[in-house]
C-alpha positions as semicolon CSV with decimal commas, in nm:
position;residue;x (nm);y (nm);z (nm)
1;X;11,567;7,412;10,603
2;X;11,326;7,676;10,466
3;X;11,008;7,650;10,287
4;X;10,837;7,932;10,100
5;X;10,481;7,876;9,887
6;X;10,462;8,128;9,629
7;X;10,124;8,175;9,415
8;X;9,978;8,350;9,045
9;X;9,644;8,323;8,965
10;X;9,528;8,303;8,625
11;X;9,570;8,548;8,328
12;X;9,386;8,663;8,017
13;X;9,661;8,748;7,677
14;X;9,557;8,935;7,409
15;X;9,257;9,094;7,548
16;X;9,082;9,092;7,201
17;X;9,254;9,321;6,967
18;X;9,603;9,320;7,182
19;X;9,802;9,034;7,026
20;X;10,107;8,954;7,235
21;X;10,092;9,327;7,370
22;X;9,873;9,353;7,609
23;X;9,717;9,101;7,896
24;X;9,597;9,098;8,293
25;X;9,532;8,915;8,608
26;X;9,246;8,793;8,797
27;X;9,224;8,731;9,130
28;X;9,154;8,298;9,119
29;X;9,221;8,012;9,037
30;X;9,614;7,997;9,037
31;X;9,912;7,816;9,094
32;X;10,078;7,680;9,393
33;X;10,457;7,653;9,391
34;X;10,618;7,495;9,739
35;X;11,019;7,537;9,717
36;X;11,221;7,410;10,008
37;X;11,555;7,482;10,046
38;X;11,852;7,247;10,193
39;X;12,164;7,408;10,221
40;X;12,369;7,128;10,342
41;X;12,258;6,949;9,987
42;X;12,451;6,963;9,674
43;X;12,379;6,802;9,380
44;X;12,482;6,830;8,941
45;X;12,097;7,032;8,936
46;X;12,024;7,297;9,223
47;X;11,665;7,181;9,143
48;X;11,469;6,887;9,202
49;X;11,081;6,826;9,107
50;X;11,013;6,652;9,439
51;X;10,609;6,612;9,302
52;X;10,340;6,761;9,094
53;X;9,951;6,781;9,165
54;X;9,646;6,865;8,968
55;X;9,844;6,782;8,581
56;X;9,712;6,443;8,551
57;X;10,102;6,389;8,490
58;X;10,074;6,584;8,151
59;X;10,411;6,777;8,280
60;X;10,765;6,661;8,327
61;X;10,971;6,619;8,577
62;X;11,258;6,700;8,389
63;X;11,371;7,054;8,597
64;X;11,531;7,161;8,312
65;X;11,191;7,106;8,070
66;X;10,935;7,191;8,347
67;X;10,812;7,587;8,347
68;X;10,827;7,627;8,751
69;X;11,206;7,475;8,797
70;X;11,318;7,609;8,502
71;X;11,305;7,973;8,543
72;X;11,429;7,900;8,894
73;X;11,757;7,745;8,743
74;X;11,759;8,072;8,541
75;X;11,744;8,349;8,806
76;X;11,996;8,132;9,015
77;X;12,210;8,122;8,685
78;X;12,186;8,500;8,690
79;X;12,252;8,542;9,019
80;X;12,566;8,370;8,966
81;X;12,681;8,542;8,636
82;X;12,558;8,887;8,660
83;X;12,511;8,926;9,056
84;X;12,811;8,712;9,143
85;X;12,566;8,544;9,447
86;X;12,675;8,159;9,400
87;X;12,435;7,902;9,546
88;X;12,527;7,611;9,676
89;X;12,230;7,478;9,855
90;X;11,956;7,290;9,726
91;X;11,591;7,351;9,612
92;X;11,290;7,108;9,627
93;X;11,005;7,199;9,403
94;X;10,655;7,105;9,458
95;X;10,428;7,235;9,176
96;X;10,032;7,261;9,259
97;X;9,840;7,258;8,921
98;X;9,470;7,415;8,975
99;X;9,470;7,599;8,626
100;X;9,395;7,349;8,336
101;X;9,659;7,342;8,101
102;X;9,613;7,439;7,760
103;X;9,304;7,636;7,872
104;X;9,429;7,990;7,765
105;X;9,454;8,107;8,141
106;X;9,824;8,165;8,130
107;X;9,845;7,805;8,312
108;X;10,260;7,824;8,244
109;X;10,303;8,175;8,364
110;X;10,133;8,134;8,675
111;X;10,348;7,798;8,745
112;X;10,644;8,047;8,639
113;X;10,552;8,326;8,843
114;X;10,454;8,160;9,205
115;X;10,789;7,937;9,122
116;X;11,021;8,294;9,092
117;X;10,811;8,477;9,369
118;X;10,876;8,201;9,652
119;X;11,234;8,151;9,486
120;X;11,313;8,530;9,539
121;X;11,201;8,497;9,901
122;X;11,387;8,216;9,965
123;X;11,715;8,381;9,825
124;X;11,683;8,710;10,026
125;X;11,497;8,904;9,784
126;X;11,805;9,045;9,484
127;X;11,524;9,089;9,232
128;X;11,270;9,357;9,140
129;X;10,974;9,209;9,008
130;X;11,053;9,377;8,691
131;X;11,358;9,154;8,679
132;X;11,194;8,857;8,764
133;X;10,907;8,920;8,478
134;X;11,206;8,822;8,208
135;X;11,264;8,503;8,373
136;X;10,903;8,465;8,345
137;X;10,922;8,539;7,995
138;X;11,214;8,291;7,907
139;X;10,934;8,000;8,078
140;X;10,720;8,091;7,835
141;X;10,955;7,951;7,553
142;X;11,012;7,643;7,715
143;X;10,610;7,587;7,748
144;X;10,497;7,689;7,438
145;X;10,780;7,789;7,223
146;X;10,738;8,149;7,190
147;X;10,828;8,399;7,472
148;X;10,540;8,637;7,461
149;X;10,489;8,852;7,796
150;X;10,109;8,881;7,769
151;X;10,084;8,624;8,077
152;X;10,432;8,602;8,212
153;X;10,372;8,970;8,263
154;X;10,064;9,004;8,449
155;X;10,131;8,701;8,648
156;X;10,378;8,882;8,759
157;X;10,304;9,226;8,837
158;X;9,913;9,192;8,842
159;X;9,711;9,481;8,661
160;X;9,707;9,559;8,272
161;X;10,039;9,478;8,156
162;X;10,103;9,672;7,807
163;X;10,403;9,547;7,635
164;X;10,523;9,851;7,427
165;X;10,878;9,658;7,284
166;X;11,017;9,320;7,336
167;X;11,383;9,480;7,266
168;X;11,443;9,601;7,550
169;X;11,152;9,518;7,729
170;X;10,963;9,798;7,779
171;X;10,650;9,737;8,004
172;X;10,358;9,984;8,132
173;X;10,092;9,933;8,393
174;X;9,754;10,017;8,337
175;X;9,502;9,999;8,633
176;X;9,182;9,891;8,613
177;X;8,856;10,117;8,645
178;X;8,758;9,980;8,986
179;X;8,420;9,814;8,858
180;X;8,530;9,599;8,565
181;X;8,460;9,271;8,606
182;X;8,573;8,993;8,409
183;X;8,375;8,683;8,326
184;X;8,633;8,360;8,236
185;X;8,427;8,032;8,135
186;X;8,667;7,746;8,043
187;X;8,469;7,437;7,822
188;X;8,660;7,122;7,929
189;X;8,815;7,115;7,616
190;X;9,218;7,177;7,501
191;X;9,361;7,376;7,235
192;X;9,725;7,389;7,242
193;X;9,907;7,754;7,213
194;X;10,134;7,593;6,947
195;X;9,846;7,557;6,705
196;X;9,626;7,805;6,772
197;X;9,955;8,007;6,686
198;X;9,994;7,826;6,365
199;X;9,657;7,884;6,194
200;X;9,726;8,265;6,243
201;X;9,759;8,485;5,917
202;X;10,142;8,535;5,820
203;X;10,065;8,891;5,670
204;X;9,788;9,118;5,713
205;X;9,616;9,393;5,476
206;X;9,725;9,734;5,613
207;X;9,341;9,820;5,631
208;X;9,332;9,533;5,883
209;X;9,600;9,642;6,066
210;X;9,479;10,019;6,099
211;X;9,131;9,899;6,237
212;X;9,296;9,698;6,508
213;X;9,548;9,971;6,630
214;X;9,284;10,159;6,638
215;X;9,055;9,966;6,906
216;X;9,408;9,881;7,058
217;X;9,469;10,260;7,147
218;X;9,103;10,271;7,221
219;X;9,093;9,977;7,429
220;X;9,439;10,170;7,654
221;X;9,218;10,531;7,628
222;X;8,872;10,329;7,765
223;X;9,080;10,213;8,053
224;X;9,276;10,510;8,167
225;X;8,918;10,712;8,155
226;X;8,691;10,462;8,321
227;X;8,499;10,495;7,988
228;X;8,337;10,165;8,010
229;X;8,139;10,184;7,681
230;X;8,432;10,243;7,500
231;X;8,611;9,968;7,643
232;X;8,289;9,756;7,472
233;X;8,376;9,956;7,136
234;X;8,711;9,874;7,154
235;X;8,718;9,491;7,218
236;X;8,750;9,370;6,882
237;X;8,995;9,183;6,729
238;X;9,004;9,172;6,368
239;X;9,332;8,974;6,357
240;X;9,311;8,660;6,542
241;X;8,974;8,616;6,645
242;X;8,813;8,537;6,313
243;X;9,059;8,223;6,252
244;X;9,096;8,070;6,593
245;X;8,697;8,141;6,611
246;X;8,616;7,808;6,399
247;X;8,886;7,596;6,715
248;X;8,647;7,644;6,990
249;X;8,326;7,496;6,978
250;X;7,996;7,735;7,019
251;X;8,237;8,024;7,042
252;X;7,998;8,280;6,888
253;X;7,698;8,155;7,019
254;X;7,899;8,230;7,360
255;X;8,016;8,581;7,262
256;X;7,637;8,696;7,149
257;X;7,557;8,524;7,510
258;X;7,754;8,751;7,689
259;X;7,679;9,067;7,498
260;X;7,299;8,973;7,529
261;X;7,351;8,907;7,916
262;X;7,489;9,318;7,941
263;X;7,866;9,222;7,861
264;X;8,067;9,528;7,762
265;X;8,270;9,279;7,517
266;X;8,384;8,920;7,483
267;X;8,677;8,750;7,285
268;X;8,864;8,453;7,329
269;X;9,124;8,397;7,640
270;X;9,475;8,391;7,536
271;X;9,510;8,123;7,223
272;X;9,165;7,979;7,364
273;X;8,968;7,772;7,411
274;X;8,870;7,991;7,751
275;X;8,675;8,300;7,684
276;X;8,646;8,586;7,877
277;X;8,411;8,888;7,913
278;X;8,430;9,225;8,095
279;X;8,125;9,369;8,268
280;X;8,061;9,715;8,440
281;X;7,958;9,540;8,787
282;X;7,957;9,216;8,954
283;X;7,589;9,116;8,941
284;X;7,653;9,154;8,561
285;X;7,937;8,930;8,533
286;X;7,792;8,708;8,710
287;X;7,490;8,690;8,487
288;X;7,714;8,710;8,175
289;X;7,930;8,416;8,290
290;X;7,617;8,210;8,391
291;X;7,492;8,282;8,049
292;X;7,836;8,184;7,892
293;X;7,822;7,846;8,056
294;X;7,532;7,756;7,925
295;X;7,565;7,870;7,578
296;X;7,899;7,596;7,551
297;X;7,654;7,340;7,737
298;X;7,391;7,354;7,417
299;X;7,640;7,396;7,156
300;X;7,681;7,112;6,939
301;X;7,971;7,004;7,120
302;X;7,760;6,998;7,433
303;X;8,050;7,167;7,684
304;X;8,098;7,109;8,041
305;X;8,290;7,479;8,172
306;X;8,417;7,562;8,411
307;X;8,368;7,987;8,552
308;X;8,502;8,254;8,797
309;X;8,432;8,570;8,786
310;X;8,667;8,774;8,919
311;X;8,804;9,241;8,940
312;X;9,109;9,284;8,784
313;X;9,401;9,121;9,038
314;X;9,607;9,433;9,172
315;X;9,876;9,221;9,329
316;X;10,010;8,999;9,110
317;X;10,243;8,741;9,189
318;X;10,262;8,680;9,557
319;X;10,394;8,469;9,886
320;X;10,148;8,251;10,057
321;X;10,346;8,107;10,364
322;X;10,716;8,066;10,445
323;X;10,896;7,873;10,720
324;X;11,041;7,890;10,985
């Protein structure tokens, strides 16, 4: 018997004006994914749920509906098709919940990507992390519907993910300027991916479009020079901001918070209702996110939040303990 804990910390999609293209890590909070492996067990499932903490039992047990076992049934499917590794052990999951769901921290991805990291480990190692990012992806389906990489990615590989195509999957890496800091304040609130996805504009005016691949090249420029004012320039989004804006309660009082605190720029985390803001130094963030907090608080809503602030997560995806 073998036990490996794999963990992913939380993740920001979008990043203002980078719709489903573009996303990064933190450092905390993150998932917890314990898999324990039998191999005199056999079973119809190589999977079991065995428990799951923190959810408030929101998720299912189901491991063919549940993000963590799910892409682990995927890569061992893989392994067995395309590898021709068969598996004939079996894997106890426990998942450890610490990210709110629906928060717009990449909650699923993280459960995804601590789930494949320990499962790798506890196979041998076959996959890249590359590979394992399009198991990642294929979790995000079964979570929300709609297999973006803008978390799944991240989780993953840690960094600025840039997702130039979906077909193939073509990612790129972008590392951070060592002293940006991002601010993420969660109001205890929920806003589920599914419909902040649906209120989204099914066509947009090219003039609309031009201005936001515009602070999307500016936004990828700003971080490859360590130009942190225009990194502030660039983080607007034209595109989704303005219509999931009205979802989250306070939200611009927040965003002029930040920006008055000495945030470079502030938009909304993922599909929301999180938001998250990038500052030049630590002392900064942590004044922006203090500021953030209490902006939800005396909104009309009146908004408990949670905060971390937190450098851009270099790692990604990693293991935490494995026995014996």
């Amino acid at each position: 018997m073998k036990t490996v804990t794999g963990f992913a910390s939380a993740t920001v999609g979008n990043v203002a004006c980078g719709f489903d293209v573009l996303g990064f890590a933190i450092t905390e909070p993150g998932d917890e994914v314990v898999l324990t492996l039998h191999a005199d067990r056999k079973s119809d499932c190589p999977v079991s749920i065995t428990a799951i903490e923190g959810d408030g039992g929101a998720l299912p047990l189901d491991p063919r509906k549940n993000t963590s076992s799910f892409v682990v049934l995927k890569l061992l499917e893989y392994l067995r098709t395309s590898r021709g590794i068969s598996f004939d052990g079996h894997i106890d999951l426990v998942l450890k919940k610490n990210l709110p769901l629906s928060s717009g921290m990449g909650s699923s991805a993280a459960s995804a990507a601590a789930a494949l990291i320990a499962a790798n480990e506890l196979l041998g190692s076959p996959c890249t992390r590359m590979e394992l990012v399009h198991f990642a992806i294929e979790g995000e389906r079964v979570a929300c519907g709609s297999a973006h990489a803008d978390n799944a990615a991240p989780a993953i590989l840690g960094n600025f993910i840039l997702i130039r195509s979906y077909h193939p999957l073509d990612l790129i890496t972008i590392k951070p300027p060592k002293n940006l800091f991002c601010s993420l304040v969660h109001p205890h609130t929920e806003l589920k991916t599914s419909f902040a996805r649906s209120v989204l504009p099914k066509t947009i005016p090219l003039s609309t479009a031009t201005q936001q691949w515009g602070n999307v090249g500016a936004l990828i420029s700003g971080l490859l020079m360590e130009d942190y004012d225009l990194i502030g320039r660039a983080l607007v989004d034209v595109i989704a901001e303005p219509k999931r804006a009205p979802l989250i309660p306070g939200f611009y009082d927040v965003k002029q918070a930040a920006l008055d605190s000495g945030a470079l720029g502030c938009s909304i985390a993922g599909s929301g209702p999180s938001v998250f803001a990038f500052s030049s130094s630590k002392i900064t963030a942590e004044k922006v996110g203090v500021a953030m907090r209490e902006a939800f608080l005396h909104s009309k809503a009146k908004l408990l939040s949670d905060m971390w602030v937190s450098p851009i997560c270099s790692q990604g995806a990693r293991t935490i303990s494995s026995t014996p």
